[in-house]
TILUMZA-814966 format. One record per residue (C-alpha): residue in one letter; y, x, z. Coordinates in Angstrom, 1 decimal, always signed. Each point is the difference from the previous one (the first is absolute). Layout:
! TILUMZA-814966
+------+--------+--------+--------+
: code :     c2 :     c1 :     c3 :
+------+--------+--------+--------+
:    A :      Y :      X :      Z :
...
+------+--------+--------+--------+
//
This chain:
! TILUMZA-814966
+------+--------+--------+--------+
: code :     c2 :     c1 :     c3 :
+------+--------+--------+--------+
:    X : +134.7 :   +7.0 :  -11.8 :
:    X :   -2.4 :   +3.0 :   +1.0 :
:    X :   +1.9 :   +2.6 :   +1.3 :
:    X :   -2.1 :   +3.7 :   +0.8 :
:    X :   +1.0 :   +0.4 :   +3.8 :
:    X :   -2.5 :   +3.5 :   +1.1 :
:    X :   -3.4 :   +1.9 :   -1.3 :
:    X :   -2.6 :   -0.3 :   +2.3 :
:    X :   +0.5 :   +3.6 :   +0.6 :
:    X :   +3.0 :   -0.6 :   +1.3 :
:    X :   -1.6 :   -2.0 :   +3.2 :
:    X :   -0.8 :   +1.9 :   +2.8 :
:    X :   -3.6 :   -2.0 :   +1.7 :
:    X :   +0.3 :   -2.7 :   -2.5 :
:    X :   +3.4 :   -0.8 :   +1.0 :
:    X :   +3.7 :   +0.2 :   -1.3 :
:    X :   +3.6 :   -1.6 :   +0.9 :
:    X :   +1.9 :   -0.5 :   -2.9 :
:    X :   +3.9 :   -0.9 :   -0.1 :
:    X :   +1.1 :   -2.0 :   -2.7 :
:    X :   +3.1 :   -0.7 :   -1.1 :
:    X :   -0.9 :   -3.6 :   -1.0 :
:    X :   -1.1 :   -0.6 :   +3.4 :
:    X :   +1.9 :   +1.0 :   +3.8 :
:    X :   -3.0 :   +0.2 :   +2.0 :
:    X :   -2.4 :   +3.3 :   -0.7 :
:    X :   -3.7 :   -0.9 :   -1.6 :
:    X :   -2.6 :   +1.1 :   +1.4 :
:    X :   -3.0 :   +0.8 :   -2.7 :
:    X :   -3.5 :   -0.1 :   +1.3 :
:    X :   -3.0 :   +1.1 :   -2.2 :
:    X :   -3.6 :   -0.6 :   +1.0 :
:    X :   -1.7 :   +1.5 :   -1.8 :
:    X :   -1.1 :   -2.7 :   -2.6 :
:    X :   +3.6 :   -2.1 :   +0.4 :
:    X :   +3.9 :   +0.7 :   +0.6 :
:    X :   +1.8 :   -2.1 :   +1.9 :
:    X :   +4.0 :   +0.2 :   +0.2 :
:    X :   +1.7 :   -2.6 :   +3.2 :
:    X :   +3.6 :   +0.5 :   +1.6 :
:    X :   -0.2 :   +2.9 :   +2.4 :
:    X :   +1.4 :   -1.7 :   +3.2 :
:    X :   -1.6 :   -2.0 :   +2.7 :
:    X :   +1.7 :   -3.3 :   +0.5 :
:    X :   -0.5 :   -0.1 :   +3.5 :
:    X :   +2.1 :   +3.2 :   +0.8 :
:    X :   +0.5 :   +2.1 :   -2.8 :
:    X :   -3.0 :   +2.3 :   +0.3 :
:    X :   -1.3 :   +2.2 :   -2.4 :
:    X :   -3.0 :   -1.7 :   -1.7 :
:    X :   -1.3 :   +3.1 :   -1.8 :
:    X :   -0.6 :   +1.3 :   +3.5 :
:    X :   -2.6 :   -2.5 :   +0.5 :
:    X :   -3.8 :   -0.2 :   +0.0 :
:    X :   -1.2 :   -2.1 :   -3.1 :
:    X :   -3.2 :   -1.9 :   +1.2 :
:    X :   -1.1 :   -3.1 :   -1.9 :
:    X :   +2.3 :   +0.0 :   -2.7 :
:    X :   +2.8 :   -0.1 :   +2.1 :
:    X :   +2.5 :   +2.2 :   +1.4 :
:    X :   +0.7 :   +0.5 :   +3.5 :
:    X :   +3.7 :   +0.6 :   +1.6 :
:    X :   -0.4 :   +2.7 :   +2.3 :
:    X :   +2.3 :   -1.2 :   +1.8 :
:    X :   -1.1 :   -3.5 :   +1.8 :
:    X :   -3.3 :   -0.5 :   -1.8 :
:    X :   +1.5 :   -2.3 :   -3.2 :
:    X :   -2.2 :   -0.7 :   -2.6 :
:    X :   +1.0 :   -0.3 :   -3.6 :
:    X :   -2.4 :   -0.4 :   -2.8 :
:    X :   +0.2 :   +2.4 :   -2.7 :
:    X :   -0.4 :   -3.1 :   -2.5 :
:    X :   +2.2 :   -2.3 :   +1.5 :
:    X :   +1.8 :   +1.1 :   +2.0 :
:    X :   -0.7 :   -2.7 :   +2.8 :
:    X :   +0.7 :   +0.8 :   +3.1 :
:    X :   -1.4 :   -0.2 :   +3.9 :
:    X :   +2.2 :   -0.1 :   +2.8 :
:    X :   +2.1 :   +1.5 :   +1.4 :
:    X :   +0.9 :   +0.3 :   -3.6 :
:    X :   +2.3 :   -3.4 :   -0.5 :
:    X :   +0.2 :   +0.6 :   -4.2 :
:    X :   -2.3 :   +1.3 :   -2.4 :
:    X :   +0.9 :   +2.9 :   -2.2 :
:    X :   +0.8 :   +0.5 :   -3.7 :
:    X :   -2.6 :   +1.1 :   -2.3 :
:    X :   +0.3 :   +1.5 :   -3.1 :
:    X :   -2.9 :   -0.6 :   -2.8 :
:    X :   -1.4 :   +3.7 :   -0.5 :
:    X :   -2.0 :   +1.8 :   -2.5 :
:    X :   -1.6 :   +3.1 :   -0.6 :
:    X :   +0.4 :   +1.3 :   -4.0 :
:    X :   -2.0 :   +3.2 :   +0.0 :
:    X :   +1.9 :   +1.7 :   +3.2 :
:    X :   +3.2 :   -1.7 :   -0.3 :
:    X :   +0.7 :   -3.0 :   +2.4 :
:    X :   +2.2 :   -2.2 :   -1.7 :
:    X :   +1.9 :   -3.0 :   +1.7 :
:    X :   +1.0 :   -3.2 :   -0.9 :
:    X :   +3.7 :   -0.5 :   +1.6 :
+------+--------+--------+--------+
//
């Protein structure tokens, strides 16, 4: 089920964490411009905040210890052991909606 999670207004450089009830760990919403992008907001290597990251290549980068996740995906690269959770995302008009 879709569920409206933000307006794109409401993200500060293309970016917004999101805490939903449905779901313990924050989401982190990434917009580029032409796509959104919602994944969990917490490195798996250490806990770091993702949405402090550089995204280059469609992938986030933990600023933490260099962790790669793909935005996609949500593969990881070391020192990341798991992936993250993704969330499919769309953009209605300006309303990013969520499927949780």
């Amino acid at each position: 089920m879709w569920t409206p999670v933000a307006k794109l207004g409401d993200l500060e450089n293309g970016r917004l964490v999101v805490k939903r009830p449905e779901h313990r760990k924050p989401i982190l919403l990434l917009y580029t411009g032409e796509e959104v992008f919602a994944l969990e907001d917490i490195c798996t290597h250490d806990d770091g905040p993702l949405h402090e990251g550089d995204v280059e290549d469609g992938q986030i980068v933990c600023p933490r210890h260099g962790a790669r996740f793909d935005l996609k995906t949500g593969r990881q690269t070391l020192p990341a052991p798991r992936p993250v959770k993704v969330f499919p995302a769309k953009l209605e008009g300006d309303t990013i909606l969520l499927d949780l």
